[in-house]
C-alpha positions in Angstrom: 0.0 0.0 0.0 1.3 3.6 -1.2 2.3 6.0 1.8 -0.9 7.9 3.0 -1.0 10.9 0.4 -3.4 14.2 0.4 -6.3 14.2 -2.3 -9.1 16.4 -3.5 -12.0 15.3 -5.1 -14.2 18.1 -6.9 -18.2 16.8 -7.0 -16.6 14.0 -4.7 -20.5 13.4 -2.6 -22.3 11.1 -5.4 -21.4 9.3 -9.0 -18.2 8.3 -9.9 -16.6 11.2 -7.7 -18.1 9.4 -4.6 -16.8 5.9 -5.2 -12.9 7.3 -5.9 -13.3 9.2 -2.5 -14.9 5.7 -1.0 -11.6 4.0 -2.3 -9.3 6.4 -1.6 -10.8 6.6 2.1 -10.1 2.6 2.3 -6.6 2.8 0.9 -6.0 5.4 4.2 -5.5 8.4 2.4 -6.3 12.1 3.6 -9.4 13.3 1.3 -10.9 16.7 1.2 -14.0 17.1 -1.2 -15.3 20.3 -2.5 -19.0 20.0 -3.5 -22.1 22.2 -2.9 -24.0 19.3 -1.0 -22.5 16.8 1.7 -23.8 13.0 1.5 -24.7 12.0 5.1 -23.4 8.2 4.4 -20.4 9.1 3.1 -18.3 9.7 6.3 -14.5 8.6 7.2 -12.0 10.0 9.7 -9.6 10.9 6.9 -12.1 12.6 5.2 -13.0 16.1 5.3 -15.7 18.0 3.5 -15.8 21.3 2.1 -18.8 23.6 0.9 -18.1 24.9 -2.2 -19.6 25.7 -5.5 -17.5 25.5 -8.1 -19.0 28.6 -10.5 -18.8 30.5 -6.7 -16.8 34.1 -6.6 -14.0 32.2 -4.7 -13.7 29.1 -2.7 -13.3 28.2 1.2 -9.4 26.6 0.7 -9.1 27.3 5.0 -9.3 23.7 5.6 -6.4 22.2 2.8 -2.7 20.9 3.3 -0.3 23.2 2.3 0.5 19.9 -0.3 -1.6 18.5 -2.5 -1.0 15.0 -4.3 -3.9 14.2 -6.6 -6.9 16.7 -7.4 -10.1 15.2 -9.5 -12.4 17.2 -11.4 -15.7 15.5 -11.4 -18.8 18.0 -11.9 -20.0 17.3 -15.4 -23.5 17.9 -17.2 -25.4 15.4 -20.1 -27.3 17.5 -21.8 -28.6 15.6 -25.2 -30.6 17.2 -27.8 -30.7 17.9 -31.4 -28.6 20.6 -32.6 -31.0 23.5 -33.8 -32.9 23.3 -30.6 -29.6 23.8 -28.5 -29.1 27.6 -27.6 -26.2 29.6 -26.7 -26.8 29.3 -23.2 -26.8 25.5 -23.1 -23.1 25.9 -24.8 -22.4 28.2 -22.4 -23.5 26.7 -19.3 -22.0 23.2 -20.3 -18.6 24.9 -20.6 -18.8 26.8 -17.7 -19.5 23.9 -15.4 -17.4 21.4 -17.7 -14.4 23.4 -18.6 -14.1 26.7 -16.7 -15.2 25.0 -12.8 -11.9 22.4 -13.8 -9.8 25.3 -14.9 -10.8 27.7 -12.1 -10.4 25.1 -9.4 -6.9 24.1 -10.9 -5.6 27.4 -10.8 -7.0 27.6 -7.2 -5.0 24.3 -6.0 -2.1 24.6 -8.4 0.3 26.1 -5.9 -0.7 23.3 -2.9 -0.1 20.5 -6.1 3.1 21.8 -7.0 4.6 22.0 -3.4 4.1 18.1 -3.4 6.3 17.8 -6.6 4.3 14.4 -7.1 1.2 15.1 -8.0 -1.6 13.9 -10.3 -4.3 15.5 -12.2 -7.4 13.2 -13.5 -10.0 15.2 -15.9 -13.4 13.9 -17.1 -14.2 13.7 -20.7 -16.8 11.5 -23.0 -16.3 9.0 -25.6 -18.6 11.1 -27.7 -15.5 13.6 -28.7 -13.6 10.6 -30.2 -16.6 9.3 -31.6 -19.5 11.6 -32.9 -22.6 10.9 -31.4 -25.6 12.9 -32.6 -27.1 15.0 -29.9 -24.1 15.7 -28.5 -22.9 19.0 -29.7 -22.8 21.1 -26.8 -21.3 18.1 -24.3 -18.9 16.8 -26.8 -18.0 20.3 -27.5 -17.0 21.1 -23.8 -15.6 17.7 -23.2 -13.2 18.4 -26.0 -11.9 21.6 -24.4 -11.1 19.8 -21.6 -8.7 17.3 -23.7 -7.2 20.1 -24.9 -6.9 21.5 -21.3 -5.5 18.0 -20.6 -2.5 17.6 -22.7 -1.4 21.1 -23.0 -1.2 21.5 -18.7 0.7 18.2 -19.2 2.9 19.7 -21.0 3.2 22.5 -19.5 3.4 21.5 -15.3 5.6 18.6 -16.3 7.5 16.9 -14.5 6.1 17.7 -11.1 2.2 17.5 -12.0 1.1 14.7 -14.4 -2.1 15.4 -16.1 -4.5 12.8 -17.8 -8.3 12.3 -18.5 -10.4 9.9 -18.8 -13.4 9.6 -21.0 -16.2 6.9 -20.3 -19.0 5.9 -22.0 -22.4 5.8 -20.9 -21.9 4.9 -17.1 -24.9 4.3 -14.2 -24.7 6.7 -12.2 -27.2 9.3 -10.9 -26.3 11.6 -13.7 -26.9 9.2 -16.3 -30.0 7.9 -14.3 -32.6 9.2 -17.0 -30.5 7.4 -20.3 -31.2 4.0 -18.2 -34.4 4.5 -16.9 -36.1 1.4 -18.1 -35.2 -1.8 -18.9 -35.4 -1.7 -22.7 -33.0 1.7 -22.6 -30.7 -0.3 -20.5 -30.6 -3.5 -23.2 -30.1 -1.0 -26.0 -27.5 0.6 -24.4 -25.5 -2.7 -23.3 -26.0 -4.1 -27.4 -24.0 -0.7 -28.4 -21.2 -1.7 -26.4 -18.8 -4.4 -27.9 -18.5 -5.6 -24.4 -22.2 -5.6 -24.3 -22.3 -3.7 -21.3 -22.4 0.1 -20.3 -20.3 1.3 -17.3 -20.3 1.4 -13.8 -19.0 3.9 -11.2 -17.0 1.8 -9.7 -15.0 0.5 -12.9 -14.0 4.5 -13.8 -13.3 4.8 -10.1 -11.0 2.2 -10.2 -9.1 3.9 -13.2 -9.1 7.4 -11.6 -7.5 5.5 -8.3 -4.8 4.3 -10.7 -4.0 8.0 -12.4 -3.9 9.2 -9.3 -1.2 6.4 -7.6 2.5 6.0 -8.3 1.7 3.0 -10.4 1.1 5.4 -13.6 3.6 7.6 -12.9 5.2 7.4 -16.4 1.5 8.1 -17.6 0.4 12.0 -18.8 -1.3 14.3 -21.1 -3.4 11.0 -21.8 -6.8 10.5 -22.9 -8.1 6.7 -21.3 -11.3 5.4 -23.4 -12.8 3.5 -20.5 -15.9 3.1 -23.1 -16.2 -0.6 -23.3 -14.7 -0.6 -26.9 -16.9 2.0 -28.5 -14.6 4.2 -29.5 -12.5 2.0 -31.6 -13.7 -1.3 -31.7 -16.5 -2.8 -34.3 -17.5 -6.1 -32.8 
């Protein structure tokens, strides 16, 4: 087991964001999560929650080491529908809570991730930005700014901050909930997988636990398709 190391986990209460901090918790690291609403089950003595709003004026930071190991940017929107009827406030708002909450919040941490001169940055993006997917125009739009932040802060905070992303597919989680809401959207979904299965939270947490550990620690400015083949396979 890695040496206890400090972690922040943006939107770390429900989805994906609350199983990393649930195995980052058991692995006995020191967590902090910013997000707007605590969960009342998720509770651990290394782990420390902080009110924040990501699109706030300026965050509460009183609480965070002066180090930082690992920071995960989790918020994300799905907002699916055909192009003409998408306005420029769904752009807008899909970037701003995509693309400038992960940038703002960097910059915020960026000194407390530097200090550590280990650190690890994991991004979210969408397998619909390797793959076009109609509907997607706004989310696919914003989730490929966020590749671009991905590689170029790679190159740029290299080599004391490594900086990947990874970019699921359709995953279960509360988010997601109304893309799986019955039992024949669940079947189609699973039959456009080659696996023949969507994702879980718990199978991207497990990746995001591994970009955030020494074991990748010749891994950055990476894109990881955990998409159960869609991108790039044709069963």
């Amino acid at each position: 087991m890695e040496q206890a190391k400090n972690y922040l986990v943006i939107g770390g209460t429900h989805g994906i964001g609350e199983h990393v901090t649930r195995k980052l918790c058991a692995e006995g690291h020191r967590v902090w999560i910013w997000a707007r609403h605590a969960n009342e089950a998720l509770y651990a003595a290394n782990l420390t929650f902080v009110q924040n709003d990501v699109n706030a004026a300026s965050y509460n930071m009183d609480t965070l080491p002066d180090a930082l190991h690992g920071f995960v940017y989790c918020p994300g929107t799905i907002n699916l529908k055909p192009f003409h009827r998408f306005t420029e406030e769904d752009f807008l708002n899909d970037l701003k809570v995509n693309l400038i909450g992960a940038v703002r919040t960097t910059q915020a941490v960026l000194p407390a991730l530097k200090k550590s001169r280990d650190a690890s940055i994991v991004y979210f993006s969408t397998v619909a930005v390797a793959q076009g997917m109609g509907f997607h125009a706004s989310i696919a739009s914003a989730k490929g700014a966020i590749e671009g932040l991905t590689r170029s802060l790679a190159a740029e905070l290299a080599p004391t901050v490594r900086v990947n992303a990874v970019a699921p597919s359709l995953t279960d989680t509360p988010l997601a909930a109304k893309l799986l809401a019955t039992e024949e959207k669940k079947e189609l979904a699973q039959k456009r997988h080659p696996l023949q299965r969507y994702g879980n939270a718990e199978n991207i947490a497990s990746l995001v636990c591994f970009l955030l550990s020494n074991n990748s620690d010749f891994i950055t400015g990476q894109i990881l398709h955990a998409d159960g083949g869609l991108s790039s396979v044709r069963a």
